[in-house]
N, C-alpha and C positions, 0 to 999 in steps of 0.2 A: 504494500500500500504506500503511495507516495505521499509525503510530506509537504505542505505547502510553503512555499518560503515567503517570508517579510523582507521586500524592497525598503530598502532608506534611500533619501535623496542623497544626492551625490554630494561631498562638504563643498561649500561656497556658491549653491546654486540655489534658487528659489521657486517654487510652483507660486501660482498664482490664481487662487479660488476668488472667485467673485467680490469679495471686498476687497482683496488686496488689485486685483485688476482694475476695480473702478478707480482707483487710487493712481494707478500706474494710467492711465485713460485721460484723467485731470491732469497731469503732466503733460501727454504728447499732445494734448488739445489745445492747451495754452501755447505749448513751443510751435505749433504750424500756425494757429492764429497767430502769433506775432510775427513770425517768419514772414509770410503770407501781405504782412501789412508794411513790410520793406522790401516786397517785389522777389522774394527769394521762392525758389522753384523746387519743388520735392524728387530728390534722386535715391536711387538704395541701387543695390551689388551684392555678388553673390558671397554666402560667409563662411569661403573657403576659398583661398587665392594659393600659387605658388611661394611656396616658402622663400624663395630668391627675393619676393618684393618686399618681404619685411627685413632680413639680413643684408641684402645693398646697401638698406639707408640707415640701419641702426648697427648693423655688425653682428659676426655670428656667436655672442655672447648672448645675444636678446633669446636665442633656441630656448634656454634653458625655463624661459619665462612664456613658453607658448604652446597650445597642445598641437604637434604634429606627428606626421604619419605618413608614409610612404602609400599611395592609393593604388590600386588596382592594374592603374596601368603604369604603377612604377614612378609617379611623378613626387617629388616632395612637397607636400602642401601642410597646409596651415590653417586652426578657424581663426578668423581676424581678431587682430588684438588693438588693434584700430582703423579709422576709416581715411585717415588722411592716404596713403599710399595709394586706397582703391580707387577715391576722388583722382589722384595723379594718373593711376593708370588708366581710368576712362574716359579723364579730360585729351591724354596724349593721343589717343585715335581720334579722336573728331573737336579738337576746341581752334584747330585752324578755320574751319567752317563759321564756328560761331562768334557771330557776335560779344565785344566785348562792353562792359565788366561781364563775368558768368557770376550768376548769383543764382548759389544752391544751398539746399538742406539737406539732413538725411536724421535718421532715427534708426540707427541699426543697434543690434545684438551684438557684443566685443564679447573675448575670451582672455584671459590671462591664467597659467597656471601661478598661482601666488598665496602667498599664505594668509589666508581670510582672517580679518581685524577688520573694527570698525570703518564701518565709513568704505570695505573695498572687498568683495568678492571676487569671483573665478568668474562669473558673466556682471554685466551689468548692460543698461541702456543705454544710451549717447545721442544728445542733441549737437550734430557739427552743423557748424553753418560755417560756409567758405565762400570768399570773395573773391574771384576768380581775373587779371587783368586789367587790374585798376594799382598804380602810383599815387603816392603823397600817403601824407596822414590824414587825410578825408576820409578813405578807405579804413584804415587800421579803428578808426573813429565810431565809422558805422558799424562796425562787426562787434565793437565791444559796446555800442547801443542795444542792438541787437539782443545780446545775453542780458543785460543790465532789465533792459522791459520785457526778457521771457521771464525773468524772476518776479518783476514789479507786477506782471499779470497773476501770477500767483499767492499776492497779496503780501511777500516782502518790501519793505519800504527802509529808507535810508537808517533808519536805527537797526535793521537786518542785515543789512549785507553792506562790503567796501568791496572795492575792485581796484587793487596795487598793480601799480605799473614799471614798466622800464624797457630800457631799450639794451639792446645786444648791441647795435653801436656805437652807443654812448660810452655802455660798460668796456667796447674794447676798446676806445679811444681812452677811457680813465686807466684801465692796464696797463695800457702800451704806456701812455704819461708817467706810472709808476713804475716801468720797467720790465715788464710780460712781453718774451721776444713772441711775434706774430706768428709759431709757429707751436708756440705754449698756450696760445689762449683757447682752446676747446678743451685741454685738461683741466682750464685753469678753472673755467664757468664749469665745469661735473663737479670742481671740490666746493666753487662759493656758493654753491645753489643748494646748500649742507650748512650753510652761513648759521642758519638760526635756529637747524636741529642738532647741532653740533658743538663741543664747548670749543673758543676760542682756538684752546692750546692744539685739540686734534685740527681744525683748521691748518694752524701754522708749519703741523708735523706731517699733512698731506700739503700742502705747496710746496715742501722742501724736499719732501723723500719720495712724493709720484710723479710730482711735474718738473722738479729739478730750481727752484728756484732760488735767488740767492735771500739769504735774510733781510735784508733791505727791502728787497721788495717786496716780501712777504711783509713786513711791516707796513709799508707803503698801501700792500690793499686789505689789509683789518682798516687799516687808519679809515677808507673810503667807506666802511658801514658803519663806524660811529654814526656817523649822523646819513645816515641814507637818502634822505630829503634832494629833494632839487637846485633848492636856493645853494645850502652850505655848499652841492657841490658844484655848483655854480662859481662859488666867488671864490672856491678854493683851486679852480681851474682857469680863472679867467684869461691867462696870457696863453691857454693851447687852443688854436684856432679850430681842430678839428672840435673839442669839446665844446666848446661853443656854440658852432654850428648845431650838435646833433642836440645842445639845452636851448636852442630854439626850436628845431623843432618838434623838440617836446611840449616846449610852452605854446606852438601851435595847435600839438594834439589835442592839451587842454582846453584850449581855448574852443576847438572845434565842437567839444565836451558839451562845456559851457551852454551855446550856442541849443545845445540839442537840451538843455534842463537835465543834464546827468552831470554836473561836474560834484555837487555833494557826496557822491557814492563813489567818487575818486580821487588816490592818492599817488603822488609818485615813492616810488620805494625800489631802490638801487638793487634791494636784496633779493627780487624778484628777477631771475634768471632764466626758468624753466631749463629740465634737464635734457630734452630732445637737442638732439646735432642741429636737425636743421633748419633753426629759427633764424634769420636773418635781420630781426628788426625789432620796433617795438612788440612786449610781451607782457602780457596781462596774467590775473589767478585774481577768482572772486572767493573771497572768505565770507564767514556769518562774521558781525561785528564783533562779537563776542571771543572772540577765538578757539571757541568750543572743540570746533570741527574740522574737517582734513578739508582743502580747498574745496570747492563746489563746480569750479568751473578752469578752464586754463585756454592762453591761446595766444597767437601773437604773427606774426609776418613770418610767413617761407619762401623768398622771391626764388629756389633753386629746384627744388622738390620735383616740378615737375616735369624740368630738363632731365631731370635724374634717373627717372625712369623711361623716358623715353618721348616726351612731350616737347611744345614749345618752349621756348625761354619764357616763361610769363610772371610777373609779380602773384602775390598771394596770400591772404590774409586769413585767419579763421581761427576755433575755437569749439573744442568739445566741453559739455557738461552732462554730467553723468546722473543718473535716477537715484543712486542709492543716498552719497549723502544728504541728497538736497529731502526727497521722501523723510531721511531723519531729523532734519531743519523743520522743516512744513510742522512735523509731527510735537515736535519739541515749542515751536512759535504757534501751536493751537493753529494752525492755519491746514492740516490735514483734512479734506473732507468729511464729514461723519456719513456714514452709508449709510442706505437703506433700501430696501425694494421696492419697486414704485412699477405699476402697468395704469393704462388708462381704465381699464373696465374690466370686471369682472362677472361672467354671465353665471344666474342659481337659477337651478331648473326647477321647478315644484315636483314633476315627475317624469321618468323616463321616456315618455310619448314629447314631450319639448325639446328631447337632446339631438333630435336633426335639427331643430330650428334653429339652438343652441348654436350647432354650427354653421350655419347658414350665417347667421348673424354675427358669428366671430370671421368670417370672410369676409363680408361685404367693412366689417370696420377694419378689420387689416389691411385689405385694399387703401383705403381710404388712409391709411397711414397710422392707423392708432394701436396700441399694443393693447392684447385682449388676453383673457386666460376663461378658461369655463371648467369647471368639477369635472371627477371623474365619474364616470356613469355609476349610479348607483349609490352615492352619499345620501348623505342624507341633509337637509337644508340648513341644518344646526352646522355640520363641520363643514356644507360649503360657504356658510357664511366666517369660518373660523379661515377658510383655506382663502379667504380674501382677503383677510386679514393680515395673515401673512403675507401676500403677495402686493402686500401696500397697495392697495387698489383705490384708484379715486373714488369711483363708482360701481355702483352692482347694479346689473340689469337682471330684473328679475321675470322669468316667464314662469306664471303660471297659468292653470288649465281655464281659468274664467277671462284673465285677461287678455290669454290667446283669443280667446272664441271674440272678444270685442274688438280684437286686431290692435291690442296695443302691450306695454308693456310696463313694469314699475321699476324707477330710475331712481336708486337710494345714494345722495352725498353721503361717502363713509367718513366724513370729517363733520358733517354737523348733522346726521342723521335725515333730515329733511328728507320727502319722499313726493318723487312727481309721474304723474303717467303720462308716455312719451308714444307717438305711433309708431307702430313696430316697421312700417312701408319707411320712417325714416330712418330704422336702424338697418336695414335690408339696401336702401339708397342712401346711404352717409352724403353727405358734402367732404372734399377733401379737408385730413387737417394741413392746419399750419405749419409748414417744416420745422422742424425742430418742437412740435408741440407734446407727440408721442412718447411716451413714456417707458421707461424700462429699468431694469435692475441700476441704480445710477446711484452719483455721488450725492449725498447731502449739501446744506447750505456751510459758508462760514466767510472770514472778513474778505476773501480774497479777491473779488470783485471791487469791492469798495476801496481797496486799499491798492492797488491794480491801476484805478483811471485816479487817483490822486493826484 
């Protein structure tokens, strides 16, 4: 006799039953609605590419951090561990043709094998939004608008969230100033980007003994995150003309900021680096104000990326944010939806002779757009009114045997009880609803709206 076995979920992975869906739902609905309202266009790919496209651009150390597998016909592949590469790879076959700026989205599934802690799982969500063939910090400007108001739709507002900034080259012009030969600065950004999870002293002992540096310089770039700020390193750079340049057009950034009523929710912070190779320019990370949480959001210019793989030379700008911490924010700031079940109409039959009609009249208001549920044959009218209940139902239509025979029907509001008789010829020919008026298993209310168009 065989034994049944007990599956467990795999560690770092999540199912998703209906409340935790509507939840994950409230998310991708805000992030396209806002997308949607800067002209930005919905893409997705498949989430399994060749292993080569993630090793070219990150190195074959990244393996050890991805699930892969030799396929069927021998090839080495990968499930995506991000979306930026696939973006490159699909822009490189056809972004000659198009039109530029290219403004997309996507909302895919990522994979990383990693050791699950808060705030980061082995799958998660990802809202990328990427600016595709557009120069200046206009572009870099609007991409990080972009994240800024898919969070403010979700009812975080400037006491919630900051968005730290900096440029990559700014930072290597402040290097090079302190003495980082041009050939040391990509080791040099993997140890500072460690700046503020790291105590000082390992700092100093990884710029000496991985990247080779002399002690003075190593002094030279602690001295640069005392005060991380824009101004101090402003004035404490004033005679090198590159830095200069790249502290204006920082202060243009801002300015652009400004302009769009986001400059409250930003700050310049030198210590914002991001660990990816191939950032080329200004570089963002959105934290809760608080500091609670692991960042929420990250992104910033890769003008190379998509020569890399095989595309045009094109500018490029963007920014993933992930479901999990931000779902732990929401949760944490009361701004979580609260669920509930919810259908438009619920049909109680008096007795089994009504339950073709039953469903005649759950067709004709489906058609029409409205979500319906009806008993199961043979209840009884005590639990089909209890199974209405459950199903958060606005309304019961009630067909019984006297008011069939008069051709109509009784129409009970389950929120104030009130009870009206309706003709059944109009439940058989609804009028369409209103898009969006139907109802179904969905999220509840809370401040996120309100605090969204603030």
């Amino acid at each position: 006799m065989s034994r049944t076995r007990e599956f467990a979920r795999l560690p770092g992975f999540r199912d998703f039953p209906p409340e935790e869906m509507a939840l994950r739902n409230h998310l991708f609905d805000a992030w396209r609605r806002v997308s949607r309202r800067y002209g930005f266009l919905e893409y997705d790919g498949p989430p399994l590419e060749e292993l080569e496209l993630y090793t070219q651009k990150s190195g074959d150390e990244i393996v050890g951090q991805l699930y892969t597998f030799t396929d069927k016909g021998g090839r080495e592949v990968s499930l995506r561990p991000e979306m930026t590469p696939s973006l490159a790879r699909i822009l490189g076959e056809r972004s000659r043709a198009m039109p530029k700026p290219i403004r997309w989205f996507s909302i895919p599934q990522l994979f990383r094998y990693e050791r699950q802690q808060r705030g980061r799982l082995r799958e998660h969500f990802q809202w990328n939004v990427d600016l595709v063939g557009a120069d200046g910090v206009e572009a870099d400007a609007e991409v990080l608008a972009v994240a800024l108001d898919g969070l403010r739709e979700l009812g975080l507002g400037v006491d919630d969230i900051r968005a730290r900034v900096s440029d990559r080259r700014l930072l290597a012009a402040l290097l090079t100033s302190v003495g980082v030969p041009e050939g040391s600065l990509l080791a040099t950004y993997a140890v500072v980007d460690k700046v503020e999870r790291e105590p000082r002293e390992r700092i100093a002992e990884r710029l000496t003994e991985e990247v080779g540096l002399a002690q003075a310089t190593v002094g030279g770039i602690l001295d640069l995150f005392d005060e991380p700020g824009l101004e101090p390193v402003a004035r404490a750079f004033a005679q090198d003309p590159e830095v200069t340049r790249r502290v204006a057009e920082m202060r243009e950034f801002m300015a652009t900021l400004e302009d769009l009523g986001l400059a409250d929710f930003v700050e310049f912070d030198l210590t914002i680096v991001r660990g990816l190779a191939y950032y080329t320019g200004i570089v963002f990370e959105v934290f809760d104000a608080q500091g609670e949480f692991r960042a929420i959001c990250g992104g910033g210019r890769y003008d190379d990326l998509l020569e890399l793989v095989g595309g045009e030379p094109l500018s490029a700008v963007g920014f993933g944010m992930g479901d999990v911490v931000l779902a732990d924010l929401l949760a944490e700031r009361d701004l979580a939806p609260a669920y509930r079940r919810a259908v438009d109409h619920f049909i109680v039959v008096i007795g089994d002779e009504q339950a073709s009609l039953a469903r005649r009249v759950a067709r004709a208001l489906r058609d029409a757009g409205r979500s319906v549920v009806y008993g199961v044959r043979g209840q009884s009218v005590r639990k089909q009114f209890s199974a209405a209940a459950n199903e958060g139902a606005r309304e019961v239509i009630i067909l019984g045997p006297d008011e069939v025979a008069r051709e109509v029907a009784m129409l009970r509001d389950m929120e104030s009880g009130e009870e009206r008789e309706v003709p059944l010829d109009g439940l058989l020919n609804p009028s369409p609803a209103v898009r969006g008026e139907a109802r179904s298993a969905e999220s509840g209310g809370n401040r996120s709206q309100a605090a969204g168009e603030s």
